[in-house]
C-alpha positions as a Markdown table, in Angstrom:
| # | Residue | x | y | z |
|---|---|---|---|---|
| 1 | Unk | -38.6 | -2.1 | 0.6 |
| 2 | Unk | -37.6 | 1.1 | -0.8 |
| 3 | Unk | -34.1 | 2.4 | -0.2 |
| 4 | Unk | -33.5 | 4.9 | 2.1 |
| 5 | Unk | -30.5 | 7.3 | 2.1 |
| 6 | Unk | -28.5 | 7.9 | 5.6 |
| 7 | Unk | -29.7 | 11.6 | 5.2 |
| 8 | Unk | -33.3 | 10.5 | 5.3 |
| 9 | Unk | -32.6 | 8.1 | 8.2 |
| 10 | Unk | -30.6 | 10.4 | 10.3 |
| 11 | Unk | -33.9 | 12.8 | 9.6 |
| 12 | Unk | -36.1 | 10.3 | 11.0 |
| 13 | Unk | -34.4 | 9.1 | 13.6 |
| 14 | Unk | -34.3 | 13.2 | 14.7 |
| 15 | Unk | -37.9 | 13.3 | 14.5 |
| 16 | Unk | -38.2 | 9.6 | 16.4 |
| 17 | Unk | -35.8 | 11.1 | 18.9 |
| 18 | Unk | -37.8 | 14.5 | 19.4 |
| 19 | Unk | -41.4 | 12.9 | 19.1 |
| 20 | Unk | -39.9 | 10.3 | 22.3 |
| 21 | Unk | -38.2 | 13.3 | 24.3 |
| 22 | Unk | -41.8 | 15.2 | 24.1 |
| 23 | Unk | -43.7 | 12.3 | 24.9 |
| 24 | Unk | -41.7 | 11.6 | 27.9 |
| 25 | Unk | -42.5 | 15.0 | 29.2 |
| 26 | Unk | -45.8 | 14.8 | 28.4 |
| 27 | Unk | -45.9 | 11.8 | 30.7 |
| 28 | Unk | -43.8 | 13.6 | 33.2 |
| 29 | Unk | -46.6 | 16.1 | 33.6 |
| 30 | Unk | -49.2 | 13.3 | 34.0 |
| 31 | Unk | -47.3 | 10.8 | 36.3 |
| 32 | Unk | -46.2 | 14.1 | 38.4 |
| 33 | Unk | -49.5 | 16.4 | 38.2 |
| 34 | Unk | -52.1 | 15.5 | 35.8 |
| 35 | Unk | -52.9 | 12.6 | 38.4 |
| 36 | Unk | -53.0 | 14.4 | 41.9 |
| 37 | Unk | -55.7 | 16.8 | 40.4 |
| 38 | Unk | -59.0 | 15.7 | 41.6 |
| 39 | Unk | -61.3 | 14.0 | 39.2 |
| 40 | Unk | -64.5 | 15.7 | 40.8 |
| 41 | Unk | -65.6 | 19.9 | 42.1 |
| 42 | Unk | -64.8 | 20.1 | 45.5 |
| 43 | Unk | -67.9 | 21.6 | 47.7 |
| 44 | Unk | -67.1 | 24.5 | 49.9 |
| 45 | Unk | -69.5 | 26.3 | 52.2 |
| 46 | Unk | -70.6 | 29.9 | 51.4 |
| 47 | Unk | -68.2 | 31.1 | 54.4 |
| 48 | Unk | -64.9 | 29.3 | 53.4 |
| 49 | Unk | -62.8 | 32.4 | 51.6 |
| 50 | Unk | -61.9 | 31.7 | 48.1 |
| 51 | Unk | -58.7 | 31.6 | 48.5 |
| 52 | Unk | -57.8 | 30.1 | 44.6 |
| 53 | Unk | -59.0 | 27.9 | 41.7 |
| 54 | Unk | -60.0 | 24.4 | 42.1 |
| 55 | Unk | -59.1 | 22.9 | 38.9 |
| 56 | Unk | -61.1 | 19.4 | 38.0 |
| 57 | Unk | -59.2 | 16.9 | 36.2 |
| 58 | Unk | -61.8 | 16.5 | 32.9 |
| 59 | Unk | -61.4 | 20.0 | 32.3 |
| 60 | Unk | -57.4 | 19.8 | 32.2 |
| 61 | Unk | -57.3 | 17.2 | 30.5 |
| 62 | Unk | -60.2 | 18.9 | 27.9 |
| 63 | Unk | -58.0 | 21.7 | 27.7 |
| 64 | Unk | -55.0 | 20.8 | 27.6 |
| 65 | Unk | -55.0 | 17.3 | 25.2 |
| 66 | Unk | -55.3 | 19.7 | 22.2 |
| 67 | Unk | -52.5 | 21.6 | 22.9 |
| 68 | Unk | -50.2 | 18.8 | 23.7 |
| 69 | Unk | -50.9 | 17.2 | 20.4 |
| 70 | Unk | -50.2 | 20.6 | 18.6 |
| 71 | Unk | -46.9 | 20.6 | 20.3 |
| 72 | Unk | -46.1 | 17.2 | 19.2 |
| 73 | Unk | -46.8 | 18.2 | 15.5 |
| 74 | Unk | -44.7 | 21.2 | 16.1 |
| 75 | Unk | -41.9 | 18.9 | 17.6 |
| 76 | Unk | -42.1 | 16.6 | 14.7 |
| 77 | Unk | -42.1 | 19.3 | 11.8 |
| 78 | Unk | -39.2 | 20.7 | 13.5 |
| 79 | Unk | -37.1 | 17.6 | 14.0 |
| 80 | Unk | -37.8 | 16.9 | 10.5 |
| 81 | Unk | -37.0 | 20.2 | 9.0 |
| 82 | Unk | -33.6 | 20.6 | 11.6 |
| 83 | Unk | -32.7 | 16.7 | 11.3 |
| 84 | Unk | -32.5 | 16.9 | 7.5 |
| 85 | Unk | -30.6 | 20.8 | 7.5 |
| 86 | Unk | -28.2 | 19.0 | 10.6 |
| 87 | Unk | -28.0 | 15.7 | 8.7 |
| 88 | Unk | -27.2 | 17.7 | 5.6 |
| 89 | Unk | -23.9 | 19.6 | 6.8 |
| 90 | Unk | -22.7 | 16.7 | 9.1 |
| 91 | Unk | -23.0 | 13.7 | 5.5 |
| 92 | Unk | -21.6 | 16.9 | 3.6 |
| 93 | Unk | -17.8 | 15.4 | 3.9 |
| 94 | Unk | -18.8 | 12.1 | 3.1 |
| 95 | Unk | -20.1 | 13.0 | -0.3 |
| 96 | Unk | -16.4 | 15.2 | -0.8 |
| 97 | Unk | -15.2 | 11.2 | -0.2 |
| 98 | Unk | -17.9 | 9.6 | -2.4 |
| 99 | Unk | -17.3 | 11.7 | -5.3 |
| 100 | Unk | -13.9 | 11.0 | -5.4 |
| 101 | Unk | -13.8 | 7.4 | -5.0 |
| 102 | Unk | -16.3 | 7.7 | -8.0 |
| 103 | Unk | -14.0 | 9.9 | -10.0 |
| 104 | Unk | -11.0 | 7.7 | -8.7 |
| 105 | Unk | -13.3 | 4.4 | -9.7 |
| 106 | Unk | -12.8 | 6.0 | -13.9 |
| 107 | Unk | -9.1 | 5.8 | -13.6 |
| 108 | Unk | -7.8 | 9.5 | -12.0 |
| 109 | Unk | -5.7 | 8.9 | -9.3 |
| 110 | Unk | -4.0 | 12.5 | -9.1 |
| 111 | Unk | -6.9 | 14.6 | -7.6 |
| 112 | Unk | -6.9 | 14.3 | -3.7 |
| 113 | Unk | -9.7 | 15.4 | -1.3 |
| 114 | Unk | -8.0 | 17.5 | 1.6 |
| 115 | Unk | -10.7 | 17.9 | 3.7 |
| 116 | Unk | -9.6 | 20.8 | 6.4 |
| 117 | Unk | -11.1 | 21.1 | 10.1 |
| 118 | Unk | -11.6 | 19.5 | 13.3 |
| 119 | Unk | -10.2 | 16.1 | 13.5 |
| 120 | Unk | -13.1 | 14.2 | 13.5 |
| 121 | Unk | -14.1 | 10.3 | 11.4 |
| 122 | Unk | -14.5 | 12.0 | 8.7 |
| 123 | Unk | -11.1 | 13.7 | 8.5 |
| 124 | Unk | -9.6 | 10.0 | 9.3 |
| 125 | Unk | -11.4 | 9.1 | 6.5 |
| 126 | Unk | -10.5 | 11.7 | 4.1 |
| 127 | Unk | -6.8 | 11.7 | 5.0 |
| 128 | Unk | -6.9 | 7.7 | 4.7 |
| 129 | Unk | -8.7 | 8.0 | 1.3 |
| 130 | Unk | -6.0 | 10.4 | 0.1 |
| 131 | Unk | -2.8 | 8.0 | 1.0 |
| 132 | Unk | -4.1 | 5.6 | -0.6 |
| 133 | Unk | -4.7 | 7.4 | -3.6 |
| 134 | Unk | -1.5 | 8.3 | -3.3 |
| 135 | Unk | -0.3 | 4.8 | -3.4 |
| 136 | Unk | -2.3 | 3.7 | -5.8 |
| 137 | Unk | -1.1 | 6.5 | -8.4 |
| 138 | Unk | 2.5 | 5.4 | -7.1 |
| 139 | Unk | 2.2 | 1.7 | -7.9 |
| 140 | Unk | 0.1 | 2.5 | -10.9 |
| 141 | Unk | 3.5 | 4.9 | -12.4 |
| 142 | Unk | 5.6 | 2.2 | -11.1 |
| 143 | Unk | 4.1 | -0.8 | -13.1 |
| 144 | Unk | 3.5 | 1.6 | -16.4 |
| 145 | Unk | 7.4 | 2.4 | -16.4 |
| 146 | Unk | 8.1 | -1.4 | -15.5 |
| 147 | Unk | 6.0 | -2.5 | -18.7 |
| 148 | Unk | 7.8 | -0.1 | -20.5 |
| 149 | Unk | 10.6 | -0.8 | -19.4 |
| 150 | Unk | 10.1 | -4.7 | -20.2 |
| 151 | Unk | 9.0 | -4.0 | -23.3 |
| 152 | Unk | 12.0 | -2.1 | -24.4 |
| 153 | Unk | 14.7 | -4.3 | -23.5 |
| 154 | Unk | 12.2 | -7.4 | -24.5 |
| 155 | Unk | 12.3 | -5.9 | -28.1 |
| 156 | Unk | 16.1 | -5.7 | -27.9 |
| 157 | Unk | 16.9 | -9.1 | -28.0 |
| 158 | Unk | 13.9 | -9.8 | -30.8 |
| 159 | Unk | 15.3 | -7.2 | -32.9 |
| 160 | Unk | 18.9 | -8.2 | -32.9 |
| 161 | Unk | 17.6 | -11.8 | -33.7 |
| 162 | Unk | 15.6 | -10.4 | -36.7 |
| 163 | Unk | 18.6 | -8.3 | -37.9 |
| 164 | Unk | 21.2 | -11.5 | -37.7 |
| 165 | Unk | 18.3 | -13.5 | -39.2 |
| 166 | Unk | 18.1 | -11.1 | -42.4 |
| 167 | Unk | 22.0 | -10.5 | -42.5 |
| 168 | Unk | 22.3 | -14.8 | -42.7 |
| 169 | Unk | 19.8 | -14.7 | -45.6 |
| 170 | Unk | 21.2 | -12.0 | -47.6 |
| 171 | Unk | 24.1 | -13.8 | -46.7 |
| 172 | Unk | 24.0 | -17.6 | -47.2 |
| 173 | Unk | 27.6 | -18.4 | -47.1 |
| 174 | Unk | 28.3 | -16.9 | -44.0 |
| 175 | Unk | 29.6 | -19.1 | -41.3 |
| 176 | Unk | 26.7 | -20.7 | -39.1 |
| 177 | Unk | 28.3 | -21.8 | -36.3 |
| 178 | Unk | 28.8 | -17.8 | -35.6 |
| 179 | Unk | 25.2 | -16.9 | -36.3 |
| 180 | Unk | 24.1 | -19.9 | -33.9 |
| 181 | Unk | 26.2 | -18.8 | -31.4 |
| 182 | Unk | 24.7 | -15.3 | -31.3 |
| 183 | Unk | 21.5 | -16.5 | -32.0 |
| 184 | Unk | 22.1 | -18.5 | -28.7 |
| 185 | Unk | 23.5 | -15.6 | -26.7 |
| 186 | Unk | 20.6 | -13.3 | -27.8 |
| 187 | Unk | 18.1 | -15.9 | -27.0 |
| 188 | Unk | 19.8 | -16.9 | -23.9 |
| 189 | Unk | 19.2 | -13.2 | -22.3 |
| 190 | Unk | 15.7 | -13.2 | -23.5 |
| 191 | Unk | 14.8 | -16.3 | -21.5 |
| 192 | Unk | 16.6 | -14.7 | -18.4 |
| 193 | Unk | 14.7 | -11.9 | -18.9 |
| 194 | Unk | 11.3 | -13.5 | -18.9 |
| 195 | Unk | 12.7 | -15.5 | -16.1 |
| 196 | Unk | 13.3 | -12.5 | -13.8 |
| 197 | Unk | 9.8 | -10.6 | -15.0 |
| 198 | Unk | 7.9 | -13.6 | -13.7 |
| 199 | Unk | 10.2 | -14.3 | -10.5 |
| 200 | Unk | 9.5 | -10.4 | -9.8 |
| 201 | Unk | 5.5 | -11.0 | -10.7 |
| 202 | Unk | 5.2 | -14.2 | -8.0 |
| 203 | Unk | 8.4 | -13.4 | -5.6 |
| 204 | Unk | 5.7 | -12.8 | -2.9 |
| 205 | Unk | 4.4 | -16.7 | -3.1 |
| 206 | Unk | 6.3 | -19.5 | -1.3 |
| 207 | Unk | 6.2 | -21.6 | 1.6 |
| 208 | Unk | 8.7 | -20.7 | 4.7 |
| 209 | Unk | 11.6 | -22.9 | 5.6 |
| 210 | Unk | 14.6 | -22.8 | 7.9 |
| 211 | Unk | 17.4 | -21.5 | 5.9 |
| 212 | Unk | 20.9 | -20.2 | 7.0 |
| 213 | Unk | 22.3 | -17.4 | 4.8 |
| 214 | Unk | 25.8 | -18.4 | 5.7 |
| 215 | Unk | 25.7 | -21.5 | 4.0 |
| 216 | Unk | 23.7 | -19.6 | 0.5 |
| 217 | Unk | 26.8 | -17.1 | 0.8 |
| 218 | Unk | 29.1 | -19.8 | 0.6 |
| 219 | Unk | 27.8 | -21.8 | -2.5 |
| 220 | Unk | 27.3 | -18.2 | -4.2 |
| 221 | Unk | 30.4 | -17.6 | -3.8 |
| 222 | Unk | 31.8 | -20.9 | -5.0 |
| 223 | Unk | 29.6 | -20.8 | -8.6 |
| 224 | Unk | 30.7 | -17.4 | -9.0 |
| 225 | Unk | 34.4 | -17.9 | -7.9 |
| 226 | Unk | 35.5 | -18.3 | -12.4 |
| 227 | Unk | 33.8 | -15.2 | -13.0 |
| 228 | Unk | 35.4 | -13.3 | -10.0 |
| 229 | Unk | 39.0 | -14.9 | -11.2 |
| 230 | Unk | 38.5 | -13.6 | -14.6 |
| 231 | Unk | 38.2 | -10.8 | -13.5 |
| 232 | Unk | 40.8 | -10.7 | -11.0 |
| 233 | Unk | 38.4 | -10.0 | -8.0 |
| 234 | Unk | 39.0 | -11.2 | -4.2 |
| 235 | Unk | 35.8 | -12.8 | -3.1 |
| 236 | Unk | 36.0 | -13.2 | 1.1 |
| 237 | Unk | 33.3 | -14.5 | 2.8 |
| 238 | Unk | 33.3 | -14.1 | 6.3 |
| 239 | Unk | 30.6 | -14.2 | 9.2 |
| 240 | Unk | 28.7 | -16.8 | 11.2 |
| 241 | Unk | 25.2 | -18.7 | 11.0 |
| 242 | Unk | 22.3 | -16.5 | 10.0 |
| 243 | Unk | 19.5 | -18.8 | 10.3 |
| 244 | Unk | 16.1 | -17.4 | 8.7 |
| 245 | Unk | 12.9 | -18.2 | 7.5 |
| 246 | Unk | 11.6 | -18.1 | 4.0 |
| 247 | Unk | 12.1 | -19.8 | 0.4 |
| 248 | Unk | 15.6 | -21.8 | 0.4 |
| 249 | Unk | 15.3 | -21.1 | -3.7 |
| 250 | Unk | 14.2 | -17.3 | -3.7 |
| 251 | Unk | 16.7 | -16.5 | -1.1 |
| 252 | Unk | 19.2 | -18.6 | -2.8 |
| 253 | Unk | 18.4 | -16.4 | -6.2 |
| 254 | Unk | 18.9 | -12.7 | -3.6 |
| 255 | Unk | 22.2 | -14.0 | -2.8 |
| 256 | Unk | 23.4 | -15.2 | -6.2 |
| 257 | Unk | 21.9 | -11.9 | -7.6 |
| 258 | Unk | 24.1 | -9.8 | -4.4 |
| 259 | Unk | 27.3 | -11.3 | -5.4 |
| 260 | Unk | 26.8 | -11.7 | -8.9 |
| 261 | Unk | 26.4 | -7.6 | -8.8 |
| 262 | Unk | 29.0 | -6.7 | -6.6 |
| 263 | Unk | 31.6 | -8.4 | -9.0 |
| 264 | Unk | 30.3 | -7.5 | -12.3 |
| 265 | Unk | 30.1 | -3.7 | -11.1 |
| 266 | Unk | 33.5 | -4.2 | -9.2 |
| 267 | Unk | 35.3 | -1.4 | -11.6 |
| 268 | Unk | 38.4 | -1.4 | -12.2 |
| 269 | Unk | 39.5 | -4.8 | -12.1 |
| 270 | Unk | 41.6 | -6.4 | -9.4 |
| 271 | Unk | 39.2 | -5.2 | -6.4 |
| 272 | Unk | 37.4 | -7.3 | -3.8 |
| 273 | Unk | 34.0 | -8.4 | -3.0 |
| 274 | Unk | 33.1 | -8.9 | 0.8 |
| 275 | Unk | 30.0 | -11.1 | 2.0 |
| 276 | Unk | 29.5 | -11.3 | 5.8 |
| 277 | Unk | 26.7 | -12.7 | 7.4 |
| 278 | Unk | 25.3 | -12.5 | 11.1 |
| 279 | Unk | 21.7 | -12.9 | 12.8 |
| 280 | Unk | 19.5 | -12.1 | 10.4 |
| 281 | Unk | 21.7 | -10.0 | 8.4 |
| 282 | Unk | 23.4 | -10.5 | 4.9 |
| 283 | Unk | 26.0 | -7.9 | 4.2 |
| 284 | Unk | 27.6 | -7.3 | 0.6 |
| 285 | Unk | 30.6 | -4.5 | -0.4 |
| 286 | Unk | 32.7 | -3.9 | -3.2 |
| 287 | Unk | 35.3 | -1.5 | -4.4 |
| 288 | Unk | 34.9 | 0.2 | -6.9 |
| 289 | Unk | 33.9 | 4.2 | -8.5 |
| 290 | Unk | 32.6 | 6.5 | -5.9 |
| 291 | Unk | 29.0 | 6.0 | -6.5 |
| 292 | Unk | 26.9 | 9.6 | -6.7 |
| 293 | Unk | 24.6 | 9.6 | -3.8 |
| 294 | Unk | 21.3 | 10.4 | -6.5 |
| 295 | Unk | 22.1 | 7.1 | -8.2 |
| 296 | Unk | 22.1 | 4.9 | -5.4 |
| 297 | Unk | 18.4 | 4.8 | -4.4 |
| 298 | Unk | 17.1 | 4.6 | -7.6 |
| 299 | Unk | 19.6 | 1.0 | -8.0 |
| 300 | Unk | 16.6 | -1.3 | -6.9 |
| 301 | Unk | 14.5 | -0.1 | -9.7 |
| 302 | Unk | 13.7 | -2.3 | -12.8 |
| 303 | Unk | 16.6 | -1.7 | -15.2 |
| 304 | Unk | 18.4 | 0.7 | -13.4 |
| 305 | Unk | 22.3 | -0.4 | -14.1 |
| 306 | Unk | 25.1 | 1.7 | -11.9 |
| 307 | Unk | 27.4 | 1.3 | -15.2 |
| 308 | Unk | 27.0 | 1.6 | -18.9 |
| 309 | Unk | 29.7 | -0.9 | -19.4 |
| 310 | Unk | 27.6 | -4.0 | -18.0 |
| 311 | Unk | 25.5 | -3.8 | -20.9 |
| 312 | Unk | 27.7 | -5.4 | -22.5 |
| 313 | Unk | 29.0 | -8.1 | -20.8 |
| 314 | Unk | 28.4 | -11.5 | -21.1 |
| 315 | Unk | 27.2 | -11.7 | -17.3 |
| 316 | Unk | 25.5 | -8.3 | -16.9 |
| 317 | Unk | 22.5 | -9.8 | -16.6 |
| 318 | Unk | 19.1 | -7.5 | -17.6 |
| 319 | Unk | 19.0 | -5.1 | -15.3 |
| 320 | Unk | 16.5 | -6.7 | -12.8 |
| 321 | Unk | 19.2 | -8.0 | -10.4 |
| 322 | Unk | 18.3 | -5.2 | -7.2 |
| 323 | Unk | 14.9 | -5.4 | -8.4 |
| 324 | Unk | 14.7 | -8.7 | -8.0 |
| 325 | Unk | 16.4 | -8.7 | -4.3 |
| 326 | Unk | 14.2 | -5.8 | -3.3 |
| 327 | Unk | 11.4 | -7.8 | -3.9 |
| 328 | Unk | 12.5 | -10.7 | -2.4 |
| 329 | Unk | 13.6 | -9.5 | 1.0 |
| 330 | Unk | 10.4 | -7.3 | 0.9 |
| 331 | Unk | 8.0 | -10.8 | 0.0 |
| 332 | Unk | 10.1 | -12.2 | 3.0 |
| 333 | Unk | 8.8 | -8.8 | 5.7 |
| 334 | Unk | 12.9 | -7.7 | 5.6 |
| 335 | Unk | 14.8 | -4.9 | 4.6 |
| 336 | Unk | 16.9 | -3.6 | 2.1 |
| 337 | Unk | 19.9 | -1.1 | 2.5 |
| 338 | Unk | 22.3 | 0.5 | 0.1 |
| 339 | Unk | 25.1 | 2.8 | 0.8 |
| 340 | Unk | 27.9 | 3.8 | -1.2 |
| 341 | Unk | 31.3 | 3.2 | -0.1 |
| 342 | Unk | 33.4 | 5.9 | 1.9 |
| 343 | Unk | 36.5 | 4.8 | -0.9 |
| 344 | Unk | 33.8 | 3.8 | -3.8 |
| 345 | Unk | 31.3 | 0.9 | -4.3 |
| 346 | Unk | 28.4 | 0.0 | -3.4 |
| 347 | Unk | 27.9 | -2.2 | 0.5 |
| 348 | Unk | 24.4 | -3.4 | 0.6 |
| 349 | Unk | 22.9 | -5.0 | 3.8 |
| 350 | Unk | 19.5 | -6.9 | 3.9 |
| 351 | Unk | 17.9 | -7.6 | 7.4 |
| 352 | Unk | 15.2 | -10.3 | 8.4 |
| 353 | Unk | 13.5 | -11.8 | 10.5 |
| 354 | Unk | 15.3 | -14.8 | 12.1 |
| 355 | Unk | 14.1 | -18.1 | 11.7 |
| 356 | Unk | 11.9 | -19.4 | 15.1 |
């Protein structure tokens, strides 16, 4: 069967639509007149005054058939003609939409389609093509900065590798426990990097449990407790049950990830990290710099650090730490808050849903 367009099928079905409507009349006018006419001459007397035409129903019919079919014709060459002009302006919008899906199908995702007008389908559908375009060119700027990103602090720990490597063979009597060691250390935060790229590539595939973020607060809080005292920072968890559902490990890894931060940014020394918990709710503060308010949204993206001097500490991490959480409590349908502190700091709050 050959393909028709929807232009030529909303033409036809004019037509059809037209060439039903005139038939209809058409039998109208016989089921209503045509039928009451009488079939034979009536025969009047020479007296009777002719008082008007006695039509006979062979003669009508002779007449008029003709003219009824050239109606029809007319009817059909006119639905035709104004079902492809009508069909024409109303599909005119959908191929706005179908050329740019088509130019959005070779990769350009800036152009948008901002059809004006009535409110109609068609707007719905142009202004619901043009947020997701919108979207897409979003996510698409996201992930080309991400792999950027990745790649540049990837190469950094390659690079400083290569660079010990050729120092140690130009070299050969320098000590190798040191060059292990850094060898280690550098190797060490590429693995943890890798780690968190593919945590933040899966973090939205896990099986729901029952899990209380009290009890995760509490064990983050213990692991972390040597780097906290090192550093001379108050740790104080406080709070009741928050029972949720989700991935004991993933939300185990946002918690670890919450308090790990808040101490390592917890400038100068000798401050204090605070981790409450409620229903549903996770809250994490620490004192530290006033924050400026243009930096704190932009903490959640990949390798976004709020200090310079974390890049070169031994527990800075690689800059994925919000990212990571972000992702997390968005996999697990919650929320994510930041704030700075009214005296410095950074008090972050993550909401979800409680378990059933």
């Amino acid at each position: 069967m050959p393909r028709l367009s929807a232009r030529l099928k909303l033409t036809l079905s004019y037509a059809g639509f037209l060439m039903l409507a005139g038939g209809m009349l058409l039998a109208a006018v016989w089921l209503f007149l045509l039928r009451y006419v009488p079939d034979r001459a009536l025969i009047v007397s020479a007296e009777t005054p002719d008082t008007g035409v006695f039509p006979v129903r062979s003669n009508l019919l002779h007449v008029f058939a003709p003219r009824a079919a050239a109606v029809m014709l007319i009817l059909l060459l006119f639905g035709l003609a104004g079902g492809w002009i009508l069909a024409g302006r109303m599909l005119a919008p959908l191929h706005r939409i179908t050329a740019a899906a088509r130019l959005a199908g070779t990769g350009s995702l800036s152009h948008r389609i901002r059809m004006t007008g009535r409110h109609d389908e068609f707007r719905e559908l142009s202004d619901a093509f043009d947020a997701m375009l919108e979207q897409l060119e979003s996510h698409v700027d996201e992930q080309r900065r991400f792999a950027a990103n990745a790649s540049h602090e990837l190469r950094t720990p390659l690079a400083v590798s290569r660079t010990l490597l050729d120092v140690a063979r130009r070299d050969p009597n320098r000590a190798g426990d040191e060059l292990i060691e850094r060898l280690h250390t550098v190797n060490q935060r590429a693995i943890d990097l890798t780690e968190a790229l593919l945590l933040l590539s899966h973090g939205d595939r896990f099986a729901r449990e029952d899990v209380d973020l009290s009890l995760l607060a509490e064990e983050a809080a213990e692991t972390l407790l040597p780097l906290a005292e090192q550093r001379g920072i108050t740790v104080e968890v406080t709070g009741g049950p928050a029972r949720v559902s989700g991935s004991p490990e993933l939300l185990a890894r946002m918690v670890t990830n919450l308090v790990q931060n808040a101490i390592v940014h917890n400038l100068p020394a000798g401050g204090t990290v605070s981790i409450h918990t409620g229903a549903g709710l996770l809250r994490v503060e620490n004192t530290g710099h006033l924050l400026p308010p243009d930096l704190v949204p932009t903490l959640t993206e990949p390798f976004q650090r709020a200090s310079e001097r974390a890049r070169t500490d031994e527990h800075a991490g690689v800059g994925l730490g919000l990212a990571i959480v972000h992702s997390i409590v968005r996999a697990h349908d919650g929320a994510l808050e930041l704030a700075p502190g009214p005296a410095g700091g950074l008090r972050i709050t993550v909401r979800l849903p409680g378990a059933p």
